[in-house]
N, C-alpha and C positions, 0 to 999 in steps of 0.2 A: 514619515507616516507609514505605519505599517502595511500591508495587502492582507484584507479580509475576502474577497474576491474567493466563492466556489469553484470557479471556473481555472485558477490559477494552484491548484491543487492539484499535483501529479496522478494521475490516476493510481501511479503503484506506491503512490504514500499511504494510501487509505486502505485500510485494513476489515473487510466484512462478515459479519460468519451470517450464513445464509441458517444456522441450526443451531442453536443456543439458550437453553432452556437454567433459568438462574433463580435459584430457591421456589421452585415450580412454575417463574414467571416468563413467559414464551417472550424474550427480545430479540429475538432471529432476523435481521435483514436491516435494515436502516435502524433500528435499535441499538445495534451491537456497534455501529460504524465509528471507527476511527482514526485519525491522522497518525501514522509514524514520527517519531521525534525524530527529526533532520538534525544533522552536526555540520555546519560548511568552518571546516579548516584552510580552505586554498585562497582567501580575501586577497585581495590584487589593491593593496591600495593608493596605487597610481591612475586607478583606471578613471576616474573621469578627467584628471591632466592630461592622461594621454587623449582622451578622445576628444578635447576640448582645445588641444592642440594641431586638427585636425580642420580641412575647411568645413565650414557648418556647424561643429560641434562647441564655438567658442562661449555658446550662452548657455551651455547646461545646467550650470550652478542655479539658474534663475528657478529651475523648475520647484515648484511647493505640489507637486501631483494631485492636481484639481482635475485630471482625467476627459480635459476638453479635447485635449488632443485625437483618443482612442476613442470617446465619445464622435468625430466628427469625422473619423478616419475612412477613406474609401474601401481601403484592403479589410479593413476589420467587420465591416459586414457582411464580408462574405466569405473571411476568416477570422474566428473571435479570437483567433490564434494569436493573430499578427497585431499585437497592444504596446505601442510606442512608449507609453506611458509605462509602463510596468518594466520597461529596456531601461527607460530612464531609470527607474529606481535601482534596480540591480546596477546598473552602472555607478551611479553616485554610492552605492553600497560597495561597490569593488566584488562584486559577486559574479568574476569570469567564468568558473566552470557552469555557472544556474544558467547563464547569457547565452554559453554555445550551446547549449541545449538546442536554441533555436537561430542558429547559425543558419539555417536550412531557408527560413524563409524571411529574416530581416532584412534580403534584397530587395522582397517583391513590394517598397516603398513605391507609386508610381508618379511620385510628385505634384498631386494635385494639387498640394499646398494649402487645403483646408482645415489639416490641423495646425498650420502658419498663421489662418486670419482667424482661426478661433483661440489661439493660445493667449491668456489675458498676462502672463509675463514675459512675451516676447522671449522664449527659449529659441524658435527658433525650429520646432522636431523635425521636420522636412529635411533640414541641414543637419539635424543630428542623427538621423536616420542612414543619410549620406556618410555622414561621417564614420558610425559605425560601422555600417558595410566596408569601408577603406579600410579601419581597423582590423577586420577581418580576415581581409586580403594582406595587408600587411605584415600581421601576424604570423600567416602561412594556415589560417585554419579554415580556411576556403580560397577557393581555386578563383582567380580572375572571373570576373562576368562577361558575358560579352560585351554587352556594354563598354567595358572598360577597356578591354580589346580591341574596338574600334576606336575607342579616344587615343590609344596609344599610337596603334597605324594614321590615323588621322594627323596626331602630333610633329609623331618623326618626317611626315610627307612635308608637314609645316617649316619646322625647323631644317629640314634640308634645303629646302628650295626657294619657301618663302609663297610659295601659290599651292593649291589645289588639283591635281590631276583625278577624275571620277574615276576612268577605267584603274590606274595605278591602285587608287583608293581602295576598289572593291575586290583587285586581285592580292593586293598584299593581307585584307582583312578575311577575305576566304582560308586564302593560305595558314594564317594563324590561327584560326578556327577550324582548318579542317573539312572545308566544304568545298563544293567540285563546283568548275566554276560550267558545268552544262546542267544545269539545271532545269526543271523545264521553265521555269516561271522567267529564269534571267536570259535565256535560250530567245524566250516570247519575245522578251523587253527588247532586248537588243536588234531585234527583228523588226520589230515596229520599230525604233528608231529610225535605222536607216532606212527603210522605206518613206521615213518623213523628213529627215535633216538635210539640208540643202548639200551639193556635193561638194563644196567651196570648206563649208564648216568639216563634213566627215575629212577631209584632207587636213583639216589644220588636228585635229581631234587625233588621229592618227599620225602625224607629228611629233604632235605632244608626248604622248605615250612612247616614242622609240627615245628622242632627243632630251626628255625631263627637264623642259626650259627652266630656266631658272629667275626669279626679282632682278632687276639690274640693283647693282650695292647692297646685296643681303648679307655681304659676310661681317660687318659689323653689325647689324640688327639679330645676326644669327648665333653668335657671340654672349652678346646680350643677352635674349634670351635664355640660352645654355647655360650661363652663369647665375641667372636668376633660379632656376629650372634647380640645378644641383644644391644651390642654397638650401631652397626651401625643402628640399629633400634629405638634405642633411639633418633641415632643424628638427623635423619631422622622423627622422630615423633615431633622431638622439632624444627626443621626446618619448619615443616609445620603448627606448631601450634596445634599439636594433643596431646590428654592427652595420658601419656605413658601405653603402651602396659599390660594389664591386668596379663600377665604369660609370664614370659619370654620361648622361646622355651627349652626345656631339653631335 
């Protein structure tokens, strides 16, 4: 289905002459207006496999763009910018360079998920919105989110140990990001903390933190997972055309 949509018209496609006077008859300004003929040579047409092969992305195909999606979407009323539904189209069209166009803000999806319960084909856009974004980063045409950057630190803390350390947590996720860890706001927190956690717990807490306890028997559940972990990233690297993963994670 095509996009008749005004709003999805490039601003520098259209053509105006503000002064144009045509066998004595004044059509100067919105008279004169017209679209640029567009040529897109660079069609990607693996692209909705790939994004489909991607978690969230696997129900794209379903979409027929009935526009409930962008119709019901949170970001889009208060960016008409950000239209799920017109991603999907470009995507199922294999239209990657029209798509990074707007690389910039197909992050700011923030998972309400009410284009989820209003989509009457079960696509899915929430998950394909996700997905995209991954595609993204995968590709190399955007930089990790944060977001993502704490699910990584978050992961590897997993897979090493098998439990959860907070302090470890927030100083590995600082580090990668780049942020000081006195800040004043975390400076506060921790402040307040100890003034209220019993001193039994601050001893074990700072334990934790030196000694990095570890699951008792995690080295075959940690195994496991790592080999499930490199799989799916393999199949995933090979779906999109990307040479495989330099270190698997361990």
């Amino acid at each position: 289905m095509p996009i008749h949509e005004q709003s999805l018209i490039r601003p520098e496609n259209l053509v105006r002459q503000d002064k144009l006077t045509i066998d004595g008859v004044d059509v100067s300004g919105d008279w004169s207006t017209f679209i640029e003929t567009r040529v897109v040579t660079d069609y990607n047409e693996a692209m909705q496999d790939e994004i489909a092969a991607l978690p969230g992305g696997e129900y794209i195909h379903r979409c027929w763009q009935c526009g409930s999606c962008t119709n019901s979407c949170t970001v889009n009323a208060i960016n008409p910018d950000f239209n799920p539904r017109y991603w999907i189209y470009l995507i199922r069209l294999g239209m990657e360079e029209e798509l990074l166009r707007d690389k910039d803000i197909i992050w700011q999806c923030v998972s309400c998920n009410k284009c989820t319960y209003a989509c009457p084909r079960d696509v899915v856009p929430e998950g394909v919105m996700k997905a995209t974004a991954h595609w993204l980063e995968l590709k190399g045409h955007t930089r990790p989110s944060t977001a993502t950057v704490f699910d990584e630190v978050f992961s590897d803390q997993v897979f090493a140990t098998g439990r959860i350390e907070e302090g470890r947590l927030m100083r590995g996720f600082f580090a990668r990001t780049g942020q000081s860890l006195t800040q004043e706001w975390l400076v506060g927190m921790i402040r307040g903390l100890v003034s209220r956690l019993p001193v039994g717990l601050l001893m074990r807490l700072g334990l934790a933190a030196v000694l990095h306890p570890r699951t008792g028997g995690w080295g075959r559940t940690r195994q496991a997972i790592a080999d499930y972990v490199a799989e799916q990233d393999a199949s995933r690297r090979t779906a999109l055309h990307l040479p495989p993963a330099p270190e698997a994670r361990r």
